[in-house]
C-alpha positions in Angstrom: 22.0 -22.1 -65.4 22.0 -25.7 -65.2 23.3 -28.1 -67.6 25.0 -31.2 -68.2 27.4 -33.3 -70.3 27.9 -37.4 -71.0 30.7 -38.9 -70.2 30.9 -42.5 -70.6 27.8 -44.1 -69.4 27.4 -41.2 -66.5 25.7 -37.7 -67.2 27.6 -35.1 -64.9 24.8 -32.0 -63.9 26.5 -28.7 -63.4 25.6 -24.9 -62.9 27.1 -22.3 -64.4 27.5 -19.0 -62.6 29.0 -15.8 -64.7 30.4 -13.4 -63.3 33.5 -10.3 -63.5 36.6 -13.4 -63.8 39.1 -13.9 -65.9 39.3 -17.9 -65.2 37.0 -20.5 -65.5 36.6 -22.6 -62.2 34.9 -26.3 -61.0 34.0 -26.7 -57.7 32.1 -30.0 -56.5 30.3 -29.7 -53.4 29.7 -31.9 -50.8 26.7 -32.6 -51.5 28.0 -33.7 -55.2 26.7 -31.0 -56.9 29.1 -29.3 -59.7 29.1 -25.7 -59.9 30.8 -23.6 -62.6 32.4 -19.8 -62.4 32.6 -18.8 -65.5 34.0 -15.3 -67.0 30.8 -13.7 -68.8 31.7 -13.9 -72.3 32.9 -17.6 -72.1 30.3 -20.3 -74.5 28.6 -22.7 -73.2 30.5 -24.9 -75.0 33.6 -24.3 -73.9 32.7 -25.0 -70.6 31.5 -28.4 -71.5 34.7 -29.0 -73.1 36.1 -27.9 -70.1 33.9 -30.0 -67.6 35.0 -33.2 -70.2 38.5 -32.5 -69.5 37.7 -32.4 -65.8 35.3 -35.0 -65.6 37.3 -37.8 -63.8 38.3 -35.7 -61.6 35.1 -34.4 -60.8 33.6 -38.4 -60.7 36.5 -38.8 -58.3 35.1 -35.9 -55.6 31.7 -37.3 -56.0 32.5 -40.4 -55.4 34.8 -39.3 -52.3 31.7 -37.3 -51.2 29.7 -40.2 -51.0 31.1 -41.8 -48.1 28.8 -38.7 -46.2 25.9 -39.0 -47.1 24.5 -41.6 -44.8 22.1 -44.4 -46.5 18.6 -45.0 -45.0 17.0 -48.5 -43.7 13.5 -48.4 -42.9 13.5 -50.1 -39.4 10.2 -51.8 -38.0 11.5 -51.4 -34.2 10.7 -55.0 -33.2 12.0 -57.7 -31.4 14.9 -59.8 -33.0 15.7 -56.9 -35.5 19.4 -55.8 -35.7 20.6 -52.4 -35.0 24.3 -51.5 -35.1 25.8 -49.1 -31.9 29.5 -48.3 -32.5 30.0 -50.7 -35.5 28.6 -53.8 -33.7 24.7 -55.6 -34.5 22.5 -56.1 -31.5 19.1 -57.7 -31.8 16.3 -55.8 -30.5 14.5 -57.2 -27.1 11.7 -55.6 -26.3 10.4 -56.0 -22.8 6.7 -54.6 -21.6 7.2 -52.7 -18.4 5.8 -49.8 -16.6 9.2 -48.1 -17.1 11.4 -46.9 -20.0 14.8 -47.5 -20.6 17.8 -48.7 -22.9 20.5 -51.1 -22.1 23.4 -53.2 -23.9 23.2 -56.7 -22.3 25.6 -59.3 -24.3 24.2 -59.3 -28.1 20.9 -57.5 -27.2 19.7 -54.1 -27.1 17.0 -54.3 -24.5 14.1 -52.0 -24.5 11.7 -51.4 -21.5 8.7 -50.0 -22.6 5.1 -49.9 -21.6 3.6 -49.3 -25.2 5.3 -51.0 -28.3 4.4 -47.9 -30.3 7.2 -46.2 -28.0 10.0 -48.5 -29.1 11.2 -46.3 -31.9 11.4 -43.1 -29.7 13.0 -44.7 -27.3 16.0 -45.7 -29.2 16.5 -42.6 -31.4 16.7 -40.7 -27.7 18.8 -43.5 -26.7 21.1 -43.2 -29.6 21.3 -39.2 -29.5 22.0 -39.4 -25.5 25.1 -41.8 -26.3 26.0 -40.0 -29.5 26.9 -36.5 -27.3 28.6 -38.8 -24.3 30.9 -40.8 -27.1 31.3 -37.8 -29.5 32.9 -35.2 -27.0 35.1 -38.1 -25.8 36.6 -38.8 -29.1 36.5 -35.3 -30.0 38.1 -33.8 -27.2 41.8 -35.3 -27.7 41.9 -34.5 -31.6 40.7 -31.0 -30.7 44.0 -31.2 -28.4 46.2 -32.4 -31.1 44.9 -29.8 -34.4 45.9 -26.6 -31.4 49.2 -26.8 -33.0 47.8 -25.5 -36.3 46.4 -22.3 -33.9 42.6 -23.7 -34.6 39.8 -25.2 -32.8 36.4 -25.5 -33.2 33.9 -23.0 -31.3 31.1 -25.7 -30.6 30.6 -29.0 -31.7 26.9 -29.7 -32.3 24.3 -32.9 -33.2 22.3 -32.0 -36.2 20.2 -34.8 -38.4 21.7 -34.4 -42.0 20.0 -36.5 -44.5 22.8 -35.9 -46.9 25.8 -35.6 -44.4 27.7 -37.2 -41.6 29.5 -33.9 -40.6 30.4 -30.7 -42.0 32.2 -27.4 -40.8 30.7 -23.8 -41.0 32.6 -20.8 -42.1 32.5 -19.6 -38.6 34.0 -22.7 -37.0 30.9 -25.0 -35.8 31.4 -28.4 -36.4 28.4 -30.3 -37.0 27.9 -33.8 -36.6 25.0 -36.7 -37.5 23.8 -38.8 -34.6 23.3 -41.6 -36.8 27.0 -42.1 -36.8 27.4 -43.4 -33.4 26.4 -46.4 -35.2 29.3 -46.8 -36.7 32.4 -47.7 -35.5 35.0 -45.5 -33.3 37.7 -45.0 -36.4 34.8 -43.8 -38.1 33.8 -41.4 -36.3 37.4 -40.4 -35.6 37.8 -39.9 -39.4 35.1 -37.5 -39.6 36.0 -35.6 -36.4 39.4 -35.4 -38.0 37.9 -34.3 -41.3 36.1 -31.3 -40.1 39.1 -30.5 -37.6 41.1 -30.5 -41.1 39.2 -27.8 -42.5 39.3 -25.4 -39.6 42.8 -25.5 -41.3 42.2 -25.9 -45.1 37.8 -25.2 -45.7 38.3 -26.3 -49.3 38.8 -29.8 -50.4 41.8 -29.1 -51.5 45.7 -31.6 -52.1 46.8 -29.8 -49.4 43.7 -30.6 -47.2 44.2 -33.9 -48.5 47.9 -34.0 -47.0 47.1 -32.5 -44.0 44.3 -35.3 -43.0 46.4 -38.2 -44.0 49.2 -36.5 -41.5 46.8 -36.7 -38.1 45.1 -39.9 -39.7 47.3 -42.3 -41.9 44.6 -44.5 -42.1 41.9 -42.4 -43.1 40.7 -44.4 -46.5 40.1 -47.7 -44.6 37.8 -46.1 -42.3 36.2 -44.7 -44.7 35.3 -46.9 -46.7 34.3 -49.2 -43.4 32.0 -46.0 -42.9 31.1 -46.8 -46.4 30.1 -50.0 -46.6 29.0 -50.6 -43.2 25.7 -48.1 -43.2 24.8 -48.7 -46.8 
């Protein structure tokens, strides 16, 4: 059952599950959706009066959420447009040729093509070749370090989230968006480190919390560069 509250000038959507509990619970996802677990004979309204009570809190994991869900820029794939690779703009050069490849040279990503229409296939190939090269290389010593909490991850995977720069299955698979090799190294270190973090603690909990400002101090500023830098 889907519902929702006002709070302030924001309406906070939330689904209510019943079921054999004694305690009512909030959970906000990573995709920002609020669900509800509710004991079968509570009212409706007393959930909402709970959900008030919790709302800044709830605001607060959305908005931490946020910083994973990767914004979209339509791209024409011409010459003398920027595109970022590890946090820095390039322009675009596009060169006719009977060949196809991808190189950094100075300010310029140049791409060697021998139809325009090819451009943009070219580079997302490009960016997902680079994206497994860089990501096992910053992955690998992190994986090193979170051994001493007796985890490690069983694969580490490129999957296009819409919604998501990384996430962590139940079974250990870390999962990570190519689109962040755009972004610069701390960032991606931040969300290698997050997913690492809940191999230890799978719920967004203070103690997850603690644990990834332990292995990264510095976490907030690179997220918020992750932040502000794709939107």
């Amino acid at each position: 059952m889907i519902t929702s509250i006002q709070f302030g000038s924001k309406q906070i959507d939330f689904n209510v599950v019943y079921s054999d509990r004694k305690t009512l619970g909030i959970t906000v996802t990573p995709d920002m959706d609020v669900l509800v677990k509710a004991p079968v004979d509570s009212s409706i309204q007393k959930i909402k009066e709970k959900i008030l009570k919790k709302a800044p809190w709830i605001i607060k994991q959305q908005s931490y959420f946020l910083s994973f869900h990767p914004k979209t820029t339509k791209r024409k794939y011409i010459s003398g447009e920027t595109h970022l690779y590890l946090g820095r703009q390039y322009l675009l050069k596009i060169e006719l040729s009977k060949d196809e490849s991808v190189k950094l040279k100075g300010k310029y990503i140049e791409v060697r093509t021998s139809t325009i229409s090819n451009v943009k296939k070219i580079m997302l190939n490009w960016y997902l070749h680079q994206a497994k090269i860089k990501y096992h290389n910053i992955a690998q010593p992190l994986i090193e370090k979170f051994k001493k909490y007796n985890v490690e991850p069983n694969s580490i995977v490129l999957r296009e989230m819409p919604a998501r720069w990384g996430s962590c299955t139940p079974k250990g698979k870390i999962i990570l968006n190519p689109e962040l090799i755009k972004a610069p190294k701390g960032c991606i270190e931040y969300v290698i480190i997050h997913e690492l973090c809940h191999l230890v603690h799978y719920d967004h909990t203070q103690k997850f919390i603690d644990l990834q400002t332990k292995e990264m101090p510095n976490w907030e500023k690179w997220k918020t560069k992750l932040e502000k830098l794709l939107a």
